[in-house]
C-alpha positions, 0 to 999 in steps of 0.5 A: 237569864232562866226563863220564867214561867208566865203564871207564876214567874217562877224560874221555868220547871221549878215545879219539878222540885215538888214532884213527887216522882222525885228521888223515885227510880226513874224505871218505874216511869219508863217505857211502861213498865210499871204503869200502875206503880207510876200512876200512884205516884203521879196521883198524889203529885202536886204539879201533874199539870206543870208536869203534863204542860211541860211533857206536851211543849216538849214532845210536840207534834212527835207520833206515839214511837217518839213518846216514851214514859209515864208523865203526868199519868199519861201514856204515850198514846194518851199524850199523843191524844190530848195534843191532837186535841189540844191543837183541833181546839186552838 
């Protein structure tokens, strides 16, 4: 059985299929190469918070070497900040 997500009961990351960075080459989001480019796109997407919910489970506790990419508009070291935060406030 596919797990759902809480808020919605929709099958889990079945907001990807309205991301924007979809059919996008996934360079542009990598390693930081482009961050501009993949901010724009990230700004005019519909699920950044699905997106940046999603991102945070998956790397977790993981130091700012283990992160890697643009999700959400986000860096690494911005990520890595929002869960530290994240956790102080929990």
């Amino acid at each position: 059985m596919a797990s759902r997500s809480p808020e919605t009961l929709e099958p889990a990351n079945a907001w990807a299929a309205r991301a924007r960075c979809r059919g996008e080459d996934p360079e542009t989001f990598e390693d930081g190469r482009n961050v501009a480019a993949a901010r724009a796109i990230c700004a005019r997407c519909p699920v950044t918070r699905q997106c940046l919910d999603d991102i945070l489970r998956i790397e977790g506790n993981a130091g700012v070497r283990s992160r890697s990419g643009i999700y959400a508009g986000t860096t690494p070291a911005q990520r890595r900040r929002r869960y530290e935060t994240s956790r102080r406030t929990a």
